[in-house]
Backbone as JSON Lines, residues from 0, in Angstrom:
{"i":0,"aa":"X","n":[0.85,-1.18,0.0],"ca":[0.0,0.0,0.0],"c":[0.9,1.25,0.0]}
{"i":1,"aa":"X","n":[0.66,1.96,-0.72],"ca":[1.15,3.62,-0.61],"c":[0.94,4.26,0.99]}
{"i":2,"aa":"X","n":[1.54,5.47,0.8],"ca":[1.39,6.02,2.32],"c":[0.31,7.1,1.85]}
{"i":3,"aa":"X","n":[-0.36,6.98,1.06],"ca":[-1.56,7.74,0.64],"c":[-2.84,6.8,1.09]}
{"i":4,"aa":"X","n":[-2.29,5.75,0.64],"ca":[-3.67,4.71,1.11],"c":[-3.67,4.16,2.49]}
{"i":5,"aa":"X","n":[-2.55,4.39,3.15],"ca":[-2.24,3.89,3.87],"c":[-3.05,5.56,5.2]}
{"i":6,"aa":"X","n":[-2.8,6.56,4.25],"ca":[-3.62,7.8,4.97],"c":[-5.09,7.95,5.21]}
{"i":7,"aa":"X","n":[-5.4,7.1,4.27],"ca":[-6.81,6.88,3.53],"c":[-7.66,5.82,4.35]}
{"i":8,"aa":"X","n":[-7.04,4.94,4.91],"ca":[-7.62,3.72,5.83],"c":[-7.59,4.6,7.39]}
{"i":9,"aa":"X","n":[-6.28,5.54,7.56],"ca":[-6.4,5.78,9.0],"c":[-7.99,6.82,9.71]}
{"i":10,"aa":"X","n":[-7.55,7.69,8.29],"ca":[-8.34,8.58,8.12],"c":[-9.52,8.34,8.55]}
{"i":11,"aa":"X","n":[-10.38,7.08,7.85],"ca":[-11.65,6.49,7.75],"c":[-11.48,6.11,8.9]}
{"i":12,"aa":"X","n":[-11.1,5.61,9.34],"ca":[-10.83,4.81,10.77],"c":[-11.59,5.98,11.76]}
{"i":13,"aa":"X","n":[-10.99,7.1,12.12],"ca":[-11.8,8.01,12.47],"c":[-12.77,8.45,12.11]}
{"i":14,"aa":"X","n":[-13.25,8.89,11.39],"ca":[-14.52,8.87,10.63],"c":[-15.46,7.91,11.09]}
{"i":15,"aa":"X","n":[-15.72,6.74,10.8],"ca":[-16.42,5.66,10.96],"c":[-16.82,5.32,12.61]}
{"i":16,"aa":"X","n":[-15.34,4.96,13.08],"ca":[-15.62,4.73,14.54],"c":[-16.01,6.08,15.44]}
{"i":17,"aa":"X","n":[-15.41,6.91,15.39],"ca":[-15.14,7.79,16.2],"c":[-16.56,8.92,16.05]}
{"i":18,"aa":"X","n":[-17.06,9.29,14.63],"ca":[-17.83,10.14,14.7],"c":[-18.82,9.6,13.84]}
{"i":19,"aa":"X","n":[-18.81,8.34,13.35],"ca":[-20.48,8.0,13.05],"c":[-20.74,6.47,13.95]}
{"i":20,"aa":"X","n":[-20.03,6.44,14.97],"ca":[-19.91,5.07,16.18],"c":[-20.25,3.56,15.65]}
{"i":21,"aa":"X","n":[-18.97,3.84,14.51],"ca":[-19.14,2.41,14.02],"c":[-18.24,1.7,14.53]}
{"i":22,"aa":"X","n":[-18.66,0.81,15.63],"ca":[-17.62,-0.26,15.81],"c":[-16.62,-1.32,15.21]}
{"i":23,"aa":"X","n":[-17.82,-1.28,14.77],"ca":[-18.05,-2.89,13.58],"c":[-16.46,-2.67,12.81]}
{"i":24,"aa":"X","n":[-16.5,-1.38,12.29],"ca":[-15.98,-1.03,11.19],"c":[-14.29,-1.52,11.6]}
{"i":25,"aa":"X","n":[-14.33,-1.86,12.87],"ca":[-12.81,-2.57,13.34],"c":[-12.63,-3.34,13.15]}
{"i":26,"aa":"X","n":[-13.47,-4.13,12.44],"ca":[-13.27,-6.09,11.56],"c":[-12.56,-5.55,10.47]}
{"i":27,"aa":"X","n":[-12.96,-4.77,9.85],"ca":[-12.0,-4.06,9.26],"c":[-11.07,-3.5,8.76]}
{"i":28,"aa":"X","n":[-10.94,-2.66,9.67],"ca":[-9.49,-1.84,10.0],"c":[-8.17,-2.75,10.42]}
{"i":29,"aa":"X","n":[-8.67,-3.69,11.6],"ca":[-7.67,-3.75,12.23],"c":[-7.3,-5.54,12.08]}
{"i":30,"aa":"X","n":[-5.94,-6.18,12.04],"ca":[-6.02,-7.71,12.18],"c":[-6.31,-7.94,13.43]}
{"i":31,"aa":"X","n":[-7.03,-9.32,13.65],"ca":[-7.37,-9.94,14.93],"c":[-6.46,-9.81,16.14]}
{"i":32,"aa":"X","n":[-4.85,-10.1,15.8],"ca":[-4.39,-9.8,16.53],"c":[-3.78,-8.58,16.83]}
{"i":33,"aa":"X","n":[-3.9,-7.81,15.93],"ca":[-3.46,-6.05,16.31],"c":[-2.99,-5.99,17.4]}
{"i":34,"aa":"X","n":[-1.74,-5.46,17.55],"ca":[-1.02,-4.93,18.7],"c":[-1.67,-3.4,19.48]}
{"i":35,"aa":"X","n":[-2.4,-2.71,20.26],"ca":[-2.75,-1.74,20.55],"c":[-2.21,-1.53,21.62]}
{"i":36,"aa":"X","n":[-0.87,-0.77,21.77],"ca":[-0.15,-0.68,23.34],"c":[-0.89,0.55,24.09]}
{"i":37,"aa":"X","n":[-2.22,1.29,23.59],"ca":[-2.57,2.44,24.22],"c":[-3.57,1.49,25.65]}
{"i":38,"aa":"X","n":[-4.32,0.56,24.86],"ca":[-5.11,-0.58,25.45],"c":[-4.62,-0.99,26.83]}
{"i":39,"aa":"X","n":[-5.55,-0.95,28.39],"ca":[-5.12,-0.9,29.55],"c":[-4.64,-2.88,29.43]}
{"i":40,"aa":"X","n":[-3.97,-2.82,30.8],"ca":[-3.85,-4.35,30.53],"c":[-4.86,-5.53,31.13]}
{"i":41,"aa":"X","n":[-6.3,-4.86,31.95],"ca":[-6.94,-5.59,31.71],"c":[-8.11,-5.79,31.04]}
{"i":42,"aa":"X","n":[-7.48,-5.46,30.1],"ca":[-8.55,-5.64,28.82],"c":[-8.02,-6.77,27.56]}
{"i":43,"aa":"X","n":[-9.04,-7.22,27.01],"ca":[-8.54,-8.66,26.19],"c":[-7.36,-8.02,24.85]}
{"i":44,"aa":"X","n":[-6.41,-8.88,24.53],"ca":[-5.42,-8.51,23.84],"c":[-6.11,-7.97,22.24]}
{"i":45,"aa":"X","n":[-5.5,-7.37,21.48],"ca":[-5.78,-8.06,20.08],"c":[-6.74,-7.06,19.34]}
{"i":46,"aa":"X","n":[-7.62,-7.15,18.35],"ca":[-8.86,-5.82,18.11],"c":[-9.83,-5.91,18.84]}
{"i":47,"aa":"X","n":[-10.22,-7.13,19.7],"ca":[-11.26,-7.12,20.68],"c":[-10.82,-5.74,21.99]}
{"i":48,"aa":"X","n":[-9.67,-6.32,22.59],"ca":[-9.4,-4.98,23.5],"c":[-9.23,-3.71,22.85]}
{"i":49,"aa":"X","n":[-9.16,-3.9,21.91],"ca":[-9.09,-1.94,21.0],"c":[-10.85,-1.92,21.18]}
{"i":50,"aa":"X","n":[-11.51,-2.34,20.48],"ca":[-13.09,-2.36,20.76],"c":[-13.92,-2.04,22.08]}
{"i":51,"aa":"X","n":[-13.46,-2.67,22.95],"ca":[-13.74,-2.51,24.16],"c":[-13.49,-1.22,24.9]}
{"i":52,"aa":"X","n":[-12.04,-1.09,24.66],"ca":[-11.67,0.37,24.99],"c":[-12.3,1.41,24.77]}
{"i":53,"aa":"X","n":[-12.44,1.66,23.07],"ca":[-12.94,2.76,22.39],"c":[-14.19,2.66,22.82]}
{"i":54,"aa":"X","n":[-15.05,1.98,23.25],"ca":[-16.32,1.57,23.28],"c":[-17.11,2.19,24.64]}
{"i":55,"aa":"X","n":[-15.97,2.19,25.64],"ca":[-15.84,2.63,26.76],"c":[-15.73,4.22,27.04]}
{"i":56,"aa":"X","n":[-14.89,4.71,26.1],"ca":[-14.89,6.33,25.87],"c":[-16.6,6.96,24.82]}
{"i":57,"aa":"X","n":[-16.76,6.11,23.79],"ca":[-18.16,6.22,23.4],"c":[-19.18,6.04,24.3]}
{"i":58,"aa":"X","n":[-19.29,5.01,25.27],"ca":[-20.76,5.42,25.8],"c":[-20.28,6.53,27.08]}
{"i":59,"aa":"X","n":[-19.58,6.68,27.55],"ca":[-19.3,8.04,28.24],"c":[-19.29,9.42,28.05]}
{"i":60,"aa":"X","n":[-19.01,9.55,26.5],"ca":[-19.31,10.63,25.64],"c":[-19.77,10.14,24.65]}
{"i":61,"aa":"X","n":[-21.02,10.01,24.32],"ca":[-21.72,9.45,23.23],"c":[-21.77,10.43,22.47]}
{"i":62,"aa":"X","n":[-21.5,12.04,22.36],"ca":[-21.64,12.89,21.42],"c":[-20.15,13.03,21.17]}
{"i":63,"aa":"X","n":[-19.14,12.18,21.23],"ca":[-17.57,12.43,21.0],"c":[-17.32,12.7,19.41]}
{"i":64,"aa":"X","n":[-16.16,13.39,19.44],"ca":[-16.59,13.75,17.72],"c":[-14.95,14.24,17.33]}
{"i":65,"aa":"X","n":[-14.27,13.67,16.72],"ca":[-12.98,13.25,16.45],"c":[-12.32,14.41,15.66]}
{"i":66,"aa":"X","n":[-11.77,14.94,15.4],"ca":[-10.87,15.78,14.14],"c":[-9.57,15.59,13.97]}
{"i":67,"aa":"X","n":[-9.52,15.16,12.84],"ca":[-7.89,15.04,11.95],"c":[-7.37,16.42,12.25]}
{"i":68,"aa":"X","n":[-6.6,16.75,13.15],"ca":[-5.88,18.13,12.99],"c":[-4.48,17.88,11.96]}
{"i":69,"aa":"X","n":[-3.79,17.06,11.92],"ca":[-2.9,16.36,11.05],"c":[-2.61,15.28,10.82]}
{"i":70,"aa":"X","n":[-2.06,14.98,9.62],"ca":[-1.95,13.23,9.24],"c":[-0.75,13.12,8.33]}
{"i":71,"aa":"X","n":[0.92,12.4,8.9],"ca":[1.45,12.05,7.87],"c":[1.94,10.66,8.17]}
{"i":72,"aa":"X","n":[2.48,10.55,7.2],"ca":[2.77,8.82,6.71],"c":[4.31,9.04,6.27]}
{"i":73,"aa":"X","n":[5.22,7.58,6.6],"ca":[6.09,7.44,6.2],"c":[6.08,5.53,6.25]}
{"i":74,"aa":"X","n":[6.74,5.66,5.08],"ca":[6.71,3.76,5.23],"c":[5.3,2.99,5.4]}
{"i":75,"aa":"X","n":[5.42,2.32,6.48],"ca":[4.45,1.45,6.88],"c":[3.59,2.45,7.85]}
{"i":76,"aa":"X","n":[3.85,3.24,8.08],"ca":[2.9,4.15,9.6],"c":[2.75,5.57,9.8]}
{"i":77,"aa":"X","n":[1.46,5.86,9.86],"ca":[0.57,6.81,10.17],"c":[0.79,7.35,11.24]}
{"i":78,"aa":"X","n":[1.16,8.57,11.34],"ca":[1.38,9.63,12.52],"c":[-0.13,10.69,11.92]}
{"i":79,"aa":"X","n":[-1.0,10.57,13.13],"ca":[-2.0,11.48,13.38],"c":[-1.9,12.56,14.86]}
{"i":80,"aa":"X","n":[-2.4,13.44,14.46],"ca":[-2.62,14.77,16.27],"c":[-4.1,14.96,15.87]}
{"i":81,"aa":"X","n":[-4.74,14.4,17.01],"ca":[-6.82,14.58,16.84],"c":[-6.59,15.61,17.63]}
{"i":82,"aa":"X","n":[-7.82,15.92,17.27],"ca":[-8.72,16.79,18.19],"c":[-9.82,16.01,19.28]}
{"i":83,"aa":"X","n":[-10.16,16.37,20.27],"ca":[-11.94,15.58,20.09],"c":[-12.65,16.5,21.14]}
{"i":84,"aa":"X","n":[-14.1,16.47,21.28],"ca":[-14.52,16.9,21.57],"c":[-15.75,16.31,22.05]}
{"i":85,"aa":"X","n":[-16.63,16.71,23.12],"ca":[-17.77,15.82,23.76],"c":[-18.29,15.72,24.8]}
{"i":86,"aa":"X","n":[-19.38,15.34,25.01],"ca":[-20.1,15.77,26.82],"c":[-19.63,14.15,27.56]}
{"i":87,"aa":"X","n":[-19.43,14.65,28.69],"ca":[-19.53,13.27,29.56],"c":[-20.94,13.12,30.56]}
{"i":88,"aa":"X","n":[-21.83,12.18,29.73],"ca":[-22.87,11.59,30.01],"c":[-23.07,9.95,30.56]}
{"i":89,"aa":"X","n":[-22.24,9.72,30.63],"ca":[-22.5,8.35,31.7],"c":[-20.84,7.71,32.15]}
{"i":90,"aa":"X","n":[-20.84,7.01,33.11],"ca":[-19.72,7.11,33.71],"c":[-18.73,6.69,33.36]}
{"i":91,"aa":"X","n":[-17.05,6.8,33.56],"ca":[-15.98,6.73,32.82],"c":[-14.97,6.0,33.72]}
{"i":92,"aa":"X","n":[-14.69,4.98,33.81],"ca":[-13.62,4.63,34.81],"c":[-13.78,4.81,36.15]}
{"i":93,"aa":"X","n":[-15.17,4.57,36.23],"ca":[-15.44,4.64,37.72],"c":[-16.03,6.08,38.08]}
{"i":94,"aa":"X","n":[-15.46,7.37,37.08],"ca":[-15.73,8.58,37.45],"c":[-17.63,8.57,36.82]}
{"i":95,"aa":"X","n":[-18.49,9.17,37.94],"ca":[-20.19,9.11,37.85],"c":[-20.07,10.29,36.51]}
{"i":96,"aa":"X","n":[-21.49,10.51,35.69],"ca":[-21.29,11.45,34.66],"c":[-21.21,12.77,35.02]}
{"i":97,"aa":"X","n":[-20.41,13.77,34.58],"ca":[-20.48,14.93,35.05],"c":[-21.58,16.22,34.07]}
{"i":98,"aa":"X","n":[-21.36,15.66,32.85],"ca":[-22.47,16.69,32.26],"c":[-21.54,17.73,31.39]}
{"i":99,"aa":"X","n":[-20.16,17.68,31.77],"ca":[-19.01,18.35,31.44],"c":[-18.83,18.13,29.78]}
{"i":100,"aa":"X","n":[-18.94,19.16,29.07],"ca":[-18.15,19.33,27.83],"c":[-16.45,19.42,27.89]}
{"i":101,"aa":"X","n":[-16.16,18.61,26.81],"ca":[-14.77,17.94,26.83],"c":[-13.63,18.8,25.61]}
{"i":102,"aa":"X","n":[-12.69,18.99,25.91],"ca":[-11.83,18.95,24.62],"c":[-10.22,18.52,24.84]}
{"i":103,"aa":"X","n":[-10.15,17.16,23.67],"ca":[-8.67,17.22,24.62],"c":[-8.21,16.51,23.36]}
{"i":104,"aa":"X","n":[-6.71,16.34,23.17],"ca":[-5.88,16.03,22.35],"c":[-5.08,14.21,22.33]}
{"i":105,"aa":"X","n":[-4.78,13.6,21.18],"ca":[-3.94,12.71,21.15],"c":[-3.17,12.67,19.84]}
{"i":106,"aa":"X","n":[-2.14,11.72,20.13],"ca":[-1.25,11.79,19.16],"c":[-1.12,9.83,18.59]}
{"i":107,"aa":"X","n":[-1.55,9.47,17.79],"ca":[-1.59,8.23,17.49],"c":[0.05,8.33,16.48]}
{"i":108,"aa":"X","n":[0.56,6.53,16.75],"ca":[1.36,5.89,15.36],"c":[0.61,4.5,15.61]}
{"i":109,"aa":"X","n":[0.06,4.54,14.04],"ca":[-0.51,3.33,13.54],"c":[0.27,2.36,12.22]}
{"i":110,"aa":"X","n":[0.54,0.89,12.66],"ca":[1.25,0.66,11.66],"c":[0.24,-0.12,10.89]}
{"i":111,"aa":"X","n":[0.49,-0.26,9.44],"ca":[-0.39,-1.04,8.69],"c":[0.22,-1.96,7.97]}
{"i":112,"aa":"X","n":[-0.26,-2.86,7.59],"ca":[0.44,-4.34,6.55],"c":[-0.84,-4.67,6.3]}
{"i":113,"aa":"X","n":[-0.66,-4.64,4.54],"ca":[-1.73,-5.33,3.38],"c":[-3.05,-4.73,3.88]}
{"i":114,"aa":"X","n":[-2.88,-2.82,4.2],"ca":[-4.31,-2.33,4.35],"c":[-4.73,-2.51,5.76]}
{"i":115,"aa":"X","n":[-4.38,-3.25,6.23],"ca":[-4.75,-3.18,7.96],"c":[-4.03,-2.75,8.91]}
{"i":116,"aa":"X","n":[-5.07,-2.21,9.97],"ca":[-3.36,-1.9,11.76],"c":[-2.75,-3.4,11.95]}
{"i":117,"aa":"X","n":[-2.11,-3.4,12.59],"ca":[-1.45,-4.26,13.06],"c":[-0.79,-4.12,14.26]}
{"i":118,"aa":"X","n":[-0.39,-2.49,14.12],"ca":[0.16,-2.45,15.63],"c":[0.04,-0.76,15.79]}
{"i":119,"aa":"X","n":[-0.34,-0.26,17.04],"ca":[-1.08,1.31,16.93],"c":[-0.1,1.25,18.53]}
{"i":120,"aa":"X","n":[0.43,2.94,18.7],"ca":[1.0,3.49,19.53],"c":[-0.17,4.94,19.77]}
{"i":121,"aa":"X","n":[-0.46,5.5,21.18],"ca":[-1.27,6.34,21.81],"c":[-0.89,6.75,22.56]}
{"i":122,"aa":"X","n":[-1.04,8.32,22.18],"ca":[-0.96,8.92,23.51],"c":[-2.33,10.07,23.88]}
{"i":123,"aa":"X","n":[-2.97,9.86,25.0],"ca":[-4.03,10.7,24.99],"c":[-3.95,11.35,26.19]}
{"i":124,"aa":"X","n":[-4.39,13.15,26.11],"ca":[-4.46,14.08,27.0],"c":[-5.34,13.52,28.06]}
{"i":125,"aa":"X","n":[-5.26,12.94,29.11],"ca":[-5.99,12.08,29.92],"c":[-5.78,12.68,31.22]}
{"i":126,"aa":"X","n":[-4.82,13.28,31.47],"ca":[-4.66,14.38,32.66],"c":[-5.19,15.57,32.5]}
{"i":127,"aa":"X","n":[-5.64,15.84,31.53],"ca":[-6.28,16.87,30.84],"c":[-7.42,16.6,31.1]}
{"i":128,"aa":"X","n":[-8.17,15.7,30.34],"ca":[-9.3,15.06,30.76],"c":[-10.26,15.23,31.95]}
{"i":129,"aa":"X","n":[-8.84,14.24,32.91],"ca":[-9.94,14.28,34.46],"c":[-9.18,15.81,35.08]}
{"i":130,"aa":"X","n":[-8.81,16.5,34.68],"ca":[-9.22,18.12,35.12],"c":[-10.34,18.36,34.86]}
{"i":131,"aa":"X","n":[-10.71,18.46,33.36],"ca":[-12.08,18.73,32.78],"c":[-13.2,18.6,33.72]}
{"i":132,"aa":"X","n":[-13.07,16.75,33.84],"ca":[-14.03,16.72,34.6],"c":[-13.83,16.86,36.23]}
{"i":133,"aa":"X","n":[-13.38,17.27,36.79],"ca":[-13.26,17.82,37.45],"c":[-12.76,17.02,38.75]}
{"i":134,"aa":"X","n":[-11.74,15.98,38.0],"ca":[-11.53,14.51,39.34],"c":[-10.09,15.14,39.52]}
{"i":135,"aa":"X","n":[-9.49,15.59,38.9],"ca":[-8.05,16.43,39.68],"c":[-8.1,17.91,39.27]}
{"i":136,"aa":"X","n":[-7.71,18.67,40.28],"ca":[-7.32,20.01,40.0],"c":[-6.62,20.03,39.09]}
{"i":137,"aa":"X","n":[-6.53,21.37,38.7],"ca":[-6.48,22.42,37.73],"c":[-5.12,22.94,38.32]}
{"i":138,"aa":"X","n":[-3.85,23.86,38.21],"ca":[-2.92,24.35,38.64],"c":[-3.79,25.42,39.4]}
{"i":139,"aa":"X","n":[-3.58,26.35,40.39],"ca":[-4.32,27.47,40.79],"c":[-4.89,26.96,41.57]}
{"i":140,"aa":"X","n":[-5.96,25.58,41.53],"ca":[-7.25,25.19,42.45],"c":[-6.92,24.85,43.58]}
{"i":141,"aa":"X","n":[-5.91,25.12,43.86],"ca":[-5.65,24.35,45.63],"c":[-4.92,23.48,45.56]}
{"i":142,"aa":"X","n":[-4.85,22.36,46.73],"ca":[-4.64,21.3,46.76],"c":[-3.38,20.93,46.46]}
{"i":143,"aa":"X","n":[-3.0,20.46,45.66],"ca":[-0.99,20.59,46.08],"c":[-0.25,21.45,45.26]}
């Protein structure tokens, strides 16, 4: 695959899952055993634990809504910086829903072979996050 097509699968990837909540669309995308090192470790290995994960940030922000802020490719792998954006409406890791509108950043490397991931690197603003919602201070707010 080109690193055009190879832009073209990541691309959709967001699109599909992320802002029209197609799961499915990870039979897909990704091989069975896909490596996803963003994936906590007790969650099942492979595209099932990528599923689960993402699945987990969707029903917590069910209005989550993804943006390509950039996308390049070299070789085999996709370097993306999202955007996202979204209310937190039902609970997240234990945290109850807050009602809180969201905006926070990640930086994906996704590798692909014959059109599929195979192995995806993550990093997501997640300290950012539970500021948002309001489970750790903010710099300024007190506390340490």
């Amino acid at each position: 695959m080109t690193t055009e097509e190879n832009k073209a699968i990541v691309s959709r990837f967001f699109e599909e899952v992320f802002n029209k909540k197609n799961l499915a669309f990870l039979d897909e995308y990704a091989t069975p055993d896909a490596i996803d090192h963003l994936v906590p470790p007790n969650m099942p290995p492979g595209r099932e634990g990528s599923k689960q994960f993402i699945a987990m940030f969707l029903t917590a922000f069910p209005d989550l809504h993804a943006h390509l802020e950039d996308i390049v490719a070299e070789g085999d792998k996709v370097v993306t910086r999202t955007s996202y954006h979204g209310t937190h409406t039902a609970p997240l890791m234990g945290i109850p829903a807050t009602g809180k509108a969201i905006s926070s950043h990640g930086i994906d490397i996704t590798r692909l072979a014959n059109g599929k991931t195979v192995e995806h690197w993550g990093e997501l603003d997640l300290l950012g996050l539970m500021q948002q919602l309001g489970v750790i201070p903010t710099p300024g707010q007190g506390g340490v």
